[in-house]
PQR file with spaces between the fields and no chain letter, atoms N, CA, C, O and H, PARSE charges and radii, in Angstrom:
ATOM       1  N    UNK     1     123.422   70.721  112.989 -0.4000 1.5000
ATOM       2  CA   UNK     1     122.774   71.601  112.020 -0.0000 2.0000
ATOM       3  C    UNK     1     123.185   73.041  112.316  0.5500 1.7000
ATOM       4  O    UNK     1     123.187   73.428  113.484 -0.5500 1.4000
ATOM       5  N    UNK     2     123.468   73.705  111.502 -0.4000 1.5000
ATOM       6  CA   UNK     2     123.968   75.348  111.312 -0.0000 2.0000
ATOM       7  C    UNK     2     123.243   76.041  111.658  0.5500 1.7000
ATOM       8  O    UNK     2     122.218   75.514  111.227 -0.5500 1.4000
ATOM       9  H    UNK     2     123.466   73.391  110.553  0.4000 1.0000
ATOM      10  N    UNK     3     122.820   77.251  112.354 -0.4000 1.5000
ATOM      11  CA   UNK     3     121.895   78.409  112.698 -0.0000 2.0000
ATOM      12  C    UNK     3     121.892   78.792  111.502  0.5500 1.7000
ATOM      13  O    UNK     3     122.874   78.763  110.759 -0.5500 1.4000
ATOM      14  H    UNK     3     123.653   77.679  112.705  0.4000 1.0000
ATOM      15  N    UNK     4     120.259   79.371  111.079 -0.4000 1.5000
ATOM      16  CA   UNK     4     120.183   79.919  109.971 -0.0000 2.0000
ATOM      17  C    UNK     4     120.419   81.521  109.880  0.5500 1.7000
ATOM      18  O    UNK     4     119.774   82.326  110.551 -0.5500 1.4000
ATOM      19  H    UNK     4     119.462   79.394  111.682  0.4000 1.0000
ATOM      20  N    UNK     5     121.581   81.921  108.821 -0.4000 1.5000
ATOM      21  CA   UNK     5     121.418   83.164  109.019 -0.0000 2.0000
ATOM      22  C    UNK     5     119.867   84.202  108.581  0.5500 1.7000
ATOM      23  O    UNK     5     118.833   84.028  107.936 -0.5500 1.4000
ATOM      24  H    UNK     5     122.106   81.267  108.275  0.4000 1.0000
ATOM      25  N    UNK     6     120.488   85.276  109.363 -0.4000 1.5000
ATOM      26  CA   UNK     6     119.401   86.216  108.737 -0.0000 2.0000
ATOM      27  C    UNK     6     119.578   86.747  107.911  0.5500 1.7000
ATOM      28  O    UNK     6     120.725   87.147  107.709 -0.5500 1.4000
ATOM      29  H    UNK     6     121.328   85.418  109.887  0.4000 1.0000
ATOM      30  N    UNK     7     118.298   87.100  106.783 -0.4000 1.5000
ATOM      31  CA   UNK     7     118.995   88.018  105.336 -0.0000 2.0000
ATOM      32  C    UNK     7     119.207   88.938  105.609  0.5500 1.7000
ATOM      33  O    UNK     7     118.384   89.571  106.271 -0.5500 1.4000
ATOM      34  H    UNK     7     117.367   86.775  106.947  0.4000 1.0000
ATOM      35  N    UNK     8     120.877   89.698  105.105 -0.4000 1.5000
ATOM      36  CA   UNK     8     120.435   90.887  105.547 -0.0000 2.0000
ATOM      37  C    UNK     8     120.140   91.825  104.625  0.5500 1.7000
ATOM      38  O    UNK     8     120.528   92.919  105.035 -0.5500 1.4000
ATOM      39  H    UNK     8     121.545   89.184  104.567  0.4000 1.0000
ATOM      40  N    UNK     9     119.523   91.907  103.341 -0.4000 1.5000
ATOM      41  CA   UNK     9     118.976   92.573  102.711 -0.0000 2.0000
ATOM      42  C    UNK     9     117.879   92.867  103.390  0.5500 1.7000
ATOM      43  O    UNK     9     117.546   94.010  103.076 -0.5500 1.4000
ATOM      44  H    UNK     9     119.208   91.018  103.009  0.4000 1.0000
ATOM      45  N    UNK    10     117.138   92.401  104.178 -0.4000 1.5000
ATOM      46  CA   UNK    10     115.522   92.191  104.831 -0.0000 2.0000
ATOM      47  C    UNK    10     115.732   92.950  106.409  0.5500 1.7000
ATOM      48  O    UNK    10     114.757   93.504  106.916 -0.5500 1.4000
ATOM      49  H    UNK    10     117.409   91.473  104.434  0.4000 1.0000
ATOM      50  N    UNK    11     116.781   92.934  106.976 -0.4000 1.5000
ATOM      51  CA   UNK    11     117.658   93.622  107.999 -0.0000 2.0000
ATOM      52  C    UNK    11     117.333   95.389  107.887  0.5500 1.7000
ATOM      53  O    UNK    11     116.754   96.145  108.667 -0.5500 1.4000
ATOM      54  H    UNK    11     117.573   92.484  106.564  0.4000 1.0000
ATOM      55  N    UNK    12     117.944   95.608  106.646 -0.4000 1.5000
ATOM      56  CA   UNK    12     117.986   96.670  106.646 -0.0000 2.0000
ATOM      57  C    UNK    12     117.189   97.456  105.881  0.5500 1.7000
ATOM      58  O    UNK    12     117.468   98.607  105.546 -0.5500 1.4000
ATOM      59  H    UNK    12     118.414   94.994  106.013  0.4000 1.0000
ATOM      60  N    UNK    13     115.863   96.658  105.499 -0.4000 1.5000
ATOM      61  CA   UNK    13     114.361   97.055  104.984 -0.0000 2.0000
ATOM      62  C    UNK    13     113.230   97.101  106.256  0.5500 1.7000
ATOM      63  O    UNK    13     112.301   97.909  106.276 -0.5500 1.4000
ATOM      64  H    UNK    13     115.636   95.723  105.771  0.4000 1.0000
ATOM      65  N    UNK    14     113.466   96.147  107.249 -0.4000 1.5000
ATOM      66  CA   UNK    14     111.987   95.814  108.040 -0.0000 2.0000
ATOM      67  C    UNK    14     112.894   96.176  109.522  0.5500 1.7000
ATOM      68  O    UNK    14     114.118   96.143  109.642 -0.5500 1.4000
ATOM      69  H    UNK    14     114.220   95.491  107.233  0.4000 1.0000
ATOM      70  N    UNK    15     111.952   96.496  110.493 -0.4000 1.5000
ATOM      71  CA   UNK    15     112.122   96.505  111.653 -0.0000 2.0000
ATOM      72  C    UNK    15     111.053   96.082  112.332  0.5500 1.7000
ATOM      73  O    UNK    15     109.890   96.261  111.968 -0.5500 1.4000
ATOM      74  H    UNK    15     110.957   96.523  110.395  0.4000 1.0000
ATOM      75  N    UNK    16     111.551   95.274  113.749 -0.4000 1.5000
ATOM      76  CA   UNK    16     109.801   94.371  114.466 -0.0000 2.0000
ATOM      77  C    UNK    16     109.826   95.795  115.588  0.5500 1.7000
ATOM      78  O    UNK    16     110.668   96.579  116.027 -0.5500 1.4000
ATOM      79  H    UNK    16     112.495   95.129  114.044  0.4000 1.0000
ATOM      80  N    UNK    17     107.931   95.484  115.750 -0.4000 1.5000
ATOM      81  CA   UNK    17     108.418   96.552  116.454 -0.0000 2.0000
ATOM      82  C    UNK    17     107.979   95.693  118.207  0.5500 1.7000
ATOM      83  O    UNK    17     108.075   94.466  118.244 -0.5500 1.4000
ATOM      84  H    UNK    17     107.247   94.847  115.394  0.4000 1.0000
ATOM      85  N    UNK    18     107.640   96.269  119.190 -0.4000 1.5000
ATOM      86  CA   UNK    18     107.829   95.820  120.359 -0.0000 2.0000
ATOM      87  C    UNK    18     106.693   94.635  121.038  0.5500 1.7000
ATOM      88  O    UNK    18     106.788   94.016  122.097 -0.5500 1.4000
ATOM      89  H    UNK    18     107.562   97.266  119.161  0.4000 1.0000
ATOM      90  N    UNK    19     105.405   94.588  119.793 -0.4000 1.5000
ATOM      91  CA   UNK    19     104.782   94.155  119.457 -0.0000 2.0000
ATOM      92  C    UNK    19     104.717   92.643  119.008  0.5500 1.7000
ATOM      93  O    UNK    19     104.000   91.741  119.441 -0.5500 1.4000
ATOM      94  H    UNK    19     105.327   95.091  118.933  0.4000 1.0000
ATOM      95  N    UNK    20     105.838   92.624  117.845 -0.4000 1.5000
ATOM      96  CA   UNK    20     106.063   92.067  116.642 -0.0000 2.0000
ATOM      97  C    UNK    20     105.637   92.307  115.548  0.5500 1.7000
ATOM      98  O    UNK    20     106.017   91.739  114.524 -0.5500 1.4000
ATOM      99  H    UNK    20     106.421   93.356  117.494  0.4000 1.0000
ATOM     100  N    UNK    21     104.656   93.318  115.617 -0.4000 1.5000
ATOM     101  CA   UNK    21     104.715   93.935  113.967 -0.0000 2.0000
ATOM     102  C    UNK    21     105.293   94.474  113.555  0.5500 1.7000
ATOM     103  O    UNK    21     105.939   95.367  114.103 -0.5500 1.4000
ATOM     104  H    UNK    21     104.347   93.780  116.448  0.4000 1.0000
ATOM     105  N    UNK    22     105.332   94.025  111.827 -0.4000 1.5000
ATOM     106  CA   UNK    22     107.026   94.343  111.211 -0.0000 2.0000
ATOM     107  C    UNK    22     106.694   96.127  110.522  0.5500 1.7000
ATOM     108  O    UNK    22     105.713   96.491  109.874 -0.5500 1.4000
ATOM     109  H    UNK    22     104.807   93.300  111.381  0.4000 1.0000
ATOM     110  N    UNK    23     107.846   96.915  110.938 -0.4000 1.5000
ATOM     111  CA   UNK    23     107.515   98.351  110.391 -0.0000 2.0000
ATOM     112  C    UNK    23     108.403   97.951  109.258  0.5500 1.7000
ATOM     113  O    UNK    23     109.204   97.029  109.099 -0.5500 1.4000
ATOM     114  H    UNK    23     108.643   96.620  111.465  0.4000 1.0000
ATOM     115  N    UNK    24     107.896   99.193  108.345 -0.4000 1.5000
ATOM     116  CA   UNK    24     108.756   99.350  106.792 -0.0000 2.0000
ATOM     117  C    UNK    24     108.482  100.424  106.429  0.5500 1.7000
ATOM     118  O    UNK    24     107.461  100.962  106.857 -0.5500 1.4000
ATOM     119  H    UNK    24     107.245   99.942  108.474  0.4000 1.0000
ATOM     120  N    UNK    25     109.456  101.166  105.375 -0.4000 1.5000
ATOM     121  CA   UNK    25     109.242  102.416  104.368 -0.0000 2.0000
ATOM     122  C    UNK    25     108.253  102.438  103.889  0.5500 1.7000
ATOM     123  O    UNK    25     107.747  101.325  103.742 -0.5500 1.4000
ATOM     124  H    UNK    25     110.285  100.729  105.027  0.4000 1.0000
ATOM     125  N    UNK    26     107.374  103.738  103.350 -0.4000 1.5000
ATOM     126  CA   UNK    26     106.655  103.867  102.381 -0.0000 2.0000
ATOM     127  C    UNK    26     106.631  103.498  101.251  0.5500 1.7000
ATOM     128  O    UNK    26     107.348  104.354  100.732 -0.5500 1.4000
ATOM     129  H    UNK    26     107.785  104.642  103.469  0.4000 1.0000
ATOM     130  N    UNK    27     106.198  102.552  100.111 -0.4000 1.5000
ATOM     131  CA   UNK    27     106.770  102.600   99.007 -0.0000 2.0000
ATOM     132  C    UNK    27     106.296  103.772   98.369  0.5500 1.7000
ATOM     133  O    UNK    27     105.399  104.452   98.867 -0.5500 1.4000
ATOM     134  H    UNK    27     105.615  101.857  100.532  0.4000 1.0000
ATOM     135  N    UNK    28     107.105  104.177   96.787 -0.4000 1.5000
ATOM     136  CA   UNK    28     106.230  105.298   95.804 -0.0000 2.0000
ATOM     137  C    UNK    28     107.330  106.149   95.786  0.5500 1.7000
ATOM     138  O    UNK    28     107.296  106.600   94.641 -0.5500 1.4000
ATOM     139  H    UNK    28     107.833  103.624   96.382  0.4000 1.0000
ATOM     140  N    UNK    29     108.645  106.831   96.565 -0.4000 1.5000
ATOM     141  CA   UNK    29     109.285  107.881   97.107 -0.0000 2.0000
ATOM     142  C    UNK    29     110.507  107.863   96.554  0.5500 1.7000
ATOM     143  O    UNK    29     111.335  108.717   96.871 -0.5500 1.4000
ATOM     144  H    UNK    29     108.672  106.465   97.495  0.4000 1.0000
ATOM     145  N    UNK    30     110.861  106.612   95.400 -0.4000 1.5000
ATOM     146  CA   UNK    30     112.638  106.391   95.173 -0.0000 2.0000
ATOM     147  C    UNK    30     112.519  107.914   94.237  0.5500 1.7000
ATOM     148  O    UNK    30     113.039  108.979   94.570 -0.5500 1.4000
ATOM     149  H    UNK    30     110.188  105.918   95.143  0.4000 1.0000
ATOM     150  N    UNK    31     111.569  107.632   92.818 -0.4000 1.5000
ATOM     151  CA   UNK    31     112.147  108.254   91.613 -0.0000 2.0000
ATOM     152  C    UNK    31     109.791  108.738   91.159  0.5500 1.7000
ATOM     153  O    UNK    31     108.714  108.424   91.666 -0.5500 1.4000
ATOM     154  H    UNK    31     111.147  106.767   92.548  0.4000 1.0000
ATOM     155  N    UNK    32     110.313  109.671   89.870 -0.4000 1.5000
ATOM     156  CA   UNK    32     109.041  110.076   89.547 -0.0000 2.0000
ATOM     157  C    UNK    32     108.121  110.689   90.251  0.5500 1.7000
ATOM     158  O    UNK    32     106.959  110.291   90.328 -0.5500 1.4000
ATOM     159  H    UNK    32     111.188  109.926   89.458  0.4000 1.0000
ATOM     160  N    UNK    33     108.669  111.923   90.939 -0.4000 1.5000
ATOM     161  CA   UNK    33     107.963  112.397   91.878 -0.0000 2.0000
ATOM     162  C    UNK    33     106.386  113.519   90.578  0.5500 1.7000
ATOM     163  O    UNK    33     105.225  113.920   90.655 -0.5500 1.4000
ATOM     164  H    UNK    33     109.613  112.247   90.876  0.4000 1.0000
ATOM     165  N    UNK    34     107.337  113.488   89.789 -0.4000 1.5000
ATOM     166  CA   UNK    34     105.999  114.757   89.097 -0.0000 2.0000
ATOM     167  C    UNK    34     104.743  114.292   88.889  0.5500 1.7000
ATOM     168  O    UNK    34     103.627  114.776   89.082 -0.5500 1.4000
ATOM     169  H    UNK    34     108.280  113.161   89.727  0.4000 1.0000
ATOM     170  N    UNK    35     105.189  113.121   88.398 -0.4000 1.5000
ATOM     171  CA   UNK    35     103.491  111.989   88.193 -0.0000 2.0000
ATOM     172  C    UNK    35     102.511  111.682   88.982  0.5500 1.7000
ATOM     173  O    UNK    35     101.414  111.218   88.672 -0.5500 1.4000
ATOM     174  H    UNK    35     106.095  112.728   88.240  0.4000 1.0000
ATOM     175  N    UNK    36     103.111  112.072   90.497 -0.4000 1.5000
ATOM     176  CA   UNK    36     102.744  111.873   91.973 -0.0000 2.0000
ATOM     177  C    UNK    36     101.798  112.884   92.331  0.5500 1.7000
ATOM     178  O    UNK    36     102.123  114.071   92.341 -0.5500 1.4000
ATOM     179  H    UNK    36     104.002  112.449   90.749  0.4000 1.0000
ATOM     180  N    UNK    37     100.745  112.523   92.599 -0.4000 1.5000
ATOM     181  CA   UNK    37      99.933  113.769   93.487 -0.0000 2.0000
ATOM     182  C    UNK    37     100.422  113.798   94.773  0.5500 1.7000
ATOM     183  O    UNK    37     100.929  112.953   95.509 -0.5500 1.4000
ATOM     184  H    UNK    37     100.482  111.559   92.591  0.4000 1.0000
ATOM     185  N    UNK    38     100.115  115.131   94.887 -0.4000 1.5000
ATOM     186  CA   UNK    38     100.933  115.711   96.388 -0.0000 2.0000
ATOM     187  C    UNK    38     100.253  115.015   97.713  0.5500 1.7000
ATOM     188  O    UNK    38     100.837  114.907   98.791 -0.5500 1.4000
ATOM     189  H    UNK    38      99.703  115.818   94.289  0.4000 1.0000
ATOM     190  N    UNK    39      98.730  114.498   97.406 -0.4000 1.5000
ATOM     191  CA   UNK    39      98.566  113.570   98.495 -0.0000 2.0000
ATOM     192  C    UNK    39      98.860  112.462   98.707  0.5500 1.7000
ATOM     193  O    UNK    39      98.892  112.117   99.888 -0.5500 1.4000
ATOM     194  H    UNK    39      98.256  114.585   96.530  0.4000 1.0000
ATOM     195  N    UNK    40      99.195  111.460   97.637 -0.4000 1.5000
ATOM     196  CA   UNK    40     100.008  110.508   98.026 -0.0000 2.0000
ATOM     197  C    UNK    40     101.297  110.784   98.407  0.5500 1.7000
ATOM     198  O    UNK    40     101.934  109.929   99.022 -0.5500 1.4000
ATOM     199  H    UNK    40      99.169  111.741   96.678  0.4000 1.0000
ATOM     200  N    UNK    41     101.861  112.034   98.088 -0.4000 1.5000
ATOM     201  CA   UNK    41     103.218  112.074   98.177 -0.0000 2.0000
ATOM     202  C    UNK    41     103.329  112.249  100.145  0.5500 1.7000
ATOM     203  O    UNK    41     104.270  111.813  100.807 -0.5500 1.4000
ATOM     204  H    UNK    41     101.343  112.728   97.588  0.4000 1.0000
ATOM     205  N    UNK    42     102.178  112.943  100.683 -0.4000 1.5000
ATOM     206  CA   UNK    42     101.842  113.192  101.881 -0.0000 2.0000
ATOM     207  C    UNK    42     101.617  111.829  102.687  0.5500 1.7000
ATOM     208  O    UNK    42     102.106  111.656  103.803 -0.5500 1.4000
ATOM     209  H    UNK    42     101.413  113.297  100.145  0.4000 1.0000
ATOM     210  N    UNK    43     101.117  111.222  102.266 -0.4000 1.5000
ATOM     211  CA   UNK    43     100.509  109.825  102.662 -0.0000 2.0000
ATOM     212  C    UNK    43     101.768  108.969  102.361  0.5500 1.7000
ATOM     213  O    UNK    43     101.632  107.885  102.928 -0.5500 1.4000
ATOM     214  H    UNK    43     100.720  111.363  101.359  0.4000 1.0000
ATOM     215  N    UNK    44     102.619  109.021  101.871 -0.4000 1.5000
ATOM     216  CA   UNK    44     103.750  107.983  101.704 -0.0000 2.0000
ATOM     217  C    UNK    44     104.984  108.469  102.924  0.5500 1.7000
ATOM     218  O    UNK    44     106.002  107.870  103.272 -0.5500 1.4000
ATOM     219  H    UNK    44     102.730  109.902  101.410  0.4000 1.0000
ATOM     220  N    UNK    45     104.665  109.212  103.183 -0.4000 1.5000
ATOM     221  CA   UNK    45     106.027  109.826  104.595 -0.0000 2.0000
ATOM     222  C    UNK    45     106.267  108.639  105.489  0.5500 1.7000
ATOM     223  O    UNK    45     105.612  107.603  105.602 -0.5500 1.4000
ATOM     224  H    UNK    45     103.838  109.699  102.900  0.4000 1.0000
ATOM     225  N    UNK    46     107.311  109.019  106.067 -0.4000 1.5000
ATOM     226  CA   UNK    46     107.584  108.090  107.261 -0.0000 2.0000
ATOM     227  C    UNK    46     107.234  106.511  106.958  0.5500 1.7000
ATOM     228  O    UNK    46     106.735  106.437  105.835 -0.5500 1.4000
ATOM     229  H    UNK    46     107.843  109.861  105.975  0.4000 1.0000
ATOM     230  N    UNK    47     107.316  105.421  107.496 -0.4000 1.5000
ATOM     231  CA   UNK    47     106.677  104.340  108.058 -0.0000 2.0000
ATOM     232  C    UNK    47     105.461  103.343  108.073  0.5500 1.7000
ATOM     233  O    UNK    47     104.596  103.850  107.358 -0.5500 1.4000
ATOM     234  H    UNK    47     107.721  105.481  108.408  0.4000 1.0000
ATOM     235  N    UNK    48     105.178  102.566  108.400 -0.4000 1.5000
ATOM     236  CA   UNK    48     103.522  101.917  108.041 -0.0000 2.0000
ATOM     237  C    UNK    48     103.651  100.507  108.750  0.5500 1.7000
ATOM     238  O    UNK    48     104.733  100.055  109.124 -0.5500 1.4000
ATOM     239  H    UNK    48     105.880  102.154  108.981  0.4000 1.0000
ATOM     240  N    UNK    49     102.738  100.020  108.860 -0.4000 1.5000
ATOM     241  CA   UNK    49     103.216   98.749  109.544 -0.0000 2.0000
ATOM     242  C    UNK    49     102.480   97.540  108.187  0.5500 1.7000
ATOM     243  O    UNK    49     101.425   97.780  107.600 -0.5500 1.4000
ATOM     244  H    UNK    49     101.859  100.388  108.556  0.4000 1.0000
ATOM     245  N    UNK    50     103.102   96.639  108.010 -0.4000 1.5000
ATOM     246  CA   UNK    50     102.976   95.567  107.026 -0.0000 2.0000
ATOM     247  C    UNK    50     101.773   94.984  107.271  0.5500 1.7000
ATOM     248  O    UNK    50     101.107   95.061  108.304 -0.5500 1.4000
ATOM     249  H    UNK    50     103.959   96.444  108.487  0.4000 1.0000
ATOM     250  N    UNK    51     101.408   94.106  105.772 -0.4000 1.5000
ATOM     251  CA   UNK    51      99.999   93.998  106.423 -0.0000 2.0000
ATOM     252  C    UNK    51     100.509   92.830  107.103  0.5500 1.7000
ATOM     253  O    UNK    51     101.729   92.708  107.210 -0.5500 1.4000
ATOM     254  H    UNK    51     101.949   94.044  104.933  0.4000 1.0000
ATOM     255  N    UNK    52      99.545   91.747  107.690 -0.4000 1.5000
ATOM     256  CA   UNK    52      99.930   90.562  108.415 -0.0000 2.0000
ATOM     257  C    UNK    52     100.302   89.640  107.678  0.5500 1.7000
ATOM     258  O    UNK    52     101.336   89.000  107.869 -0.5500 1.4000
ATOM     259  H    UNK    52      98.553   91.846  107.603  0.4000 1.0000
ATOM     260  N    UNK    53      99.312   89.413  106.514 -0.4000 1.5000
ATOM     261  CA   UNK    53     100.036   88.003  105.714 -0.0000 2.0000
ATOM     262  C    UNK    53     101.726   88.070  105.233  0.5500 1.7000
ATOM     263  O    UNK    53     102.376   87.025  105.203 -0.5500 1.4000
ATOM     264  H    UNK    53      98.473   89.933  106.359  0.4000 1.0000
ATOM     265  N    UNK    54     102.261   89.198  104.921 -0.4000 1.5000
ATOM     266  CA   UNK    54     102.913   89.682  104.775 -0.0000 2.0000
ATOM     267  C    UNK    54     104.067   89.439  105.641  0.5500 1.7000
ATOM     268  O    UNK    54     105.170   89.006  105.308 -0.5500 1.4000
ATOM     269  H    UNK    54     101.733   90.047  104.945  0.4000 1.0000
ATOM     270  N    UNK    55     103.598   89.828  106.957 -0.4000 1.5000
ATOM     271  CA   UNK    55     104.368   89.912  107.590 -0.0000 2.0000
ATOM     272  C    UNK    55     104.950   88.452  108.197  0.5500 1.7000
ATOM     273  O    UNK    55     106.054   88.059  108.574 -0.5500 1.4000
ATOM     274  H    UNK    55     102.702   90.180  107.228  0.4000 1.0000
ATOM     275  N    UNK    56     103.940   88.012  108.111 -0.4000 1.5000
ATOM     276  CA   UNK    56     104.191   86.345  108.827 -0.0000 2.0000
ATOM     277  C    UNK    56     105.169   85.702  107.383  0.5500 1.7000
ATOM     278  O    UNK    56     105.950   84.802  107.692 -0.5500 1.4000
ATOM     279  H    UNK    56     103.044   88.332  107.804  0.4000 1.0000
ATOM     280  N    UNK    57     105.159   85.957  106.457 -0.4000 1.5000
ATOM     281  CA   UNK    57     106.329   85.601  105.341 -0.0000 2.0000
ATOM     282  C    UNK    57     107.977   86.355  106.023  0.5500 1.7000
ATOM     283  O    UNK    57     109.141   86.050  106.284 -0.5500 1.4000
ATOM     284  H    UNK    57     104.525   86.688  106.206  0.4000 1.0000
ATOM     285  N    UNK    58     107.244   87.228  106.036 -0.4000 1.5000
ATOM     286  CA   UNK    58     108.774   88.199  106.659 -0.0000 2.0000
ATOM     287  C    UNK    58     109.357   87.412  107.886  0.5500 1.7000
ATOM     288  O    UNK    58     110.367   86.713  107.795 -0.5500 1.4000
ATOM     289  H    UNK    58     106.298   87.475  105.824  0.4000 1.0000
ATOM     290  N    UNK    59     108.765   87.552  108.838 -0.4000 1.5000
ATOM     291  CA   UNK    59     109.266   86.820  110.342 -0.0000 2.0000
ATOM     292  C    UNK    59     109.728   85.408  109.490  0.5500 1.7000
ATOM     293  O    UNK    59     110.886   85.256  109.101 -0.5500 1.4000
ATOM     294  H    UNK    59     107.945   88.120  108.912  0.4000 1.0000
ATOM     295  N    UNK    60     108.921   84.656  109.319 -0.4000 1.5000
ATOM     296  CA   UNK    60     109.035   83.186  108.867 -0.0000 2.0000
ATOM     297  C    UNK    60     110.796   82.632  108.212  0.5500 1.7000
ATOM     298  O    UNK    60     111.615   81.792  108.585 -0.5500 1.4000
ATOM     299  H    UNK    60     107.981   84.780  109.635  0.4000 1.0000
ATOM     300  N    UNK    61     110.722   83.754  106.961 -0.4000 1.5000
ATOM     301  CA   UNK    61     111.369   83.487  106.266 -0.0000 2.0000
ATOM     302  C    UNK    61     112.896   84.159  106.111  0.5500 1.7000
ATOM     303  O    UNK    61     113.988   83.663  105.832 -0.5500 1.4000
ATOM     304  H    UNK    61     110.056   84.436  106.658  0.4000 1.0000
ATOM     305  N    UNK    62     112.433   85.598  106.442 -0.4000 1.5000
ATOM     306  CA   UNK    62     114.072   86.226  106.080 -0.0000 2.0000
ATOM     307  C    UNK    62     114.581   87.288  107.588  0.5500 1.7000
ATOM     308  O    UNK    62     115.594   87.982  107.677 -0.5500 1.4000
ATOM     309  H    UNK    62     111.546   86.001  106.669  0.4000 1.0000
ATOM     310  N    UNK    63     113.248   87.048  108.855 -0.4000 1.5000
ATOM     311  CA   UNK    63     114.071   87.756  109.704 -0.0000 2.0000
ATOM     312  C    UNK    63     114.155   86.527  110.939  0.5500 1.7000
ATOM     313  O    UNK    63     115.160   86.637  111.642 -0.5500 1.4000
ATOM     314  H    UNK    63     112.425   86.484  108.783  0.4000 1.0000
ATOM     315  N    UNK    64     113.287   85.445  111.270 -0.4000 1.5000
ATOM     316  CA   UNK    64     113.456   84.561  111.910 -0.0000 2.0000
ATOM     317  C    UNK    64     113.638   85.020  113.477  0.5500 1.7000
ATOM     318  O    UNK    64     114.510   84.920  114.340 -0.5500 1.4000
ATOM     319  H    UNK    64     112.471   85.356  110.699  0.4000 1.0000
ATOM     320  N    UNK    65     112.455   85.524  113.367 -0.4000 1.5000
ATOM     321  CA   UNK    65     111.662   86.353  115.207 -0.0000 2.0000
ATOM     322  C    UNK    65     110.189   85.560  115.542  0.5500 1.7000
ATOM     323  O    UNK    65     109.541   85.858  116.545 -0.5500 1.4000
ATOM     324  H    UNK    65     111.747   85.605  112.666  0.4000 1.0000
């Protein structure tokens, strides 16, 4: 049987962190910033950690940790 690869679309979206919880981008930040209040725009910076159900799809399925 073949090792399964990893996606790497999902590679270069999620990172585990030392933990195993999976970090990710903010969403909200691609496009449409005017529609945006400046506190979400504050609150979307940097990083976040996934919620768990979430995350156990992630590990499970497309990073295989």
């Amino acid at each position: 049987m073949p090792k399964m690869k990893t996606k790497s679309s999902a590679k270069k979206r999620f990172k585990l962190t030392g933990s195993g919880l999976v970090k990710m981008a903010q969403a909200g930040k691609r496009h449409g910033m005017r529609k945006r209040s400046n506190k979400m725009l504050r609150n979307a910076r940097g990083t976040t950690i996934m919620h768990p159900s979430d995350q156990h799809k992630v590990k499970t399925y497309f990073l295989h940790a």
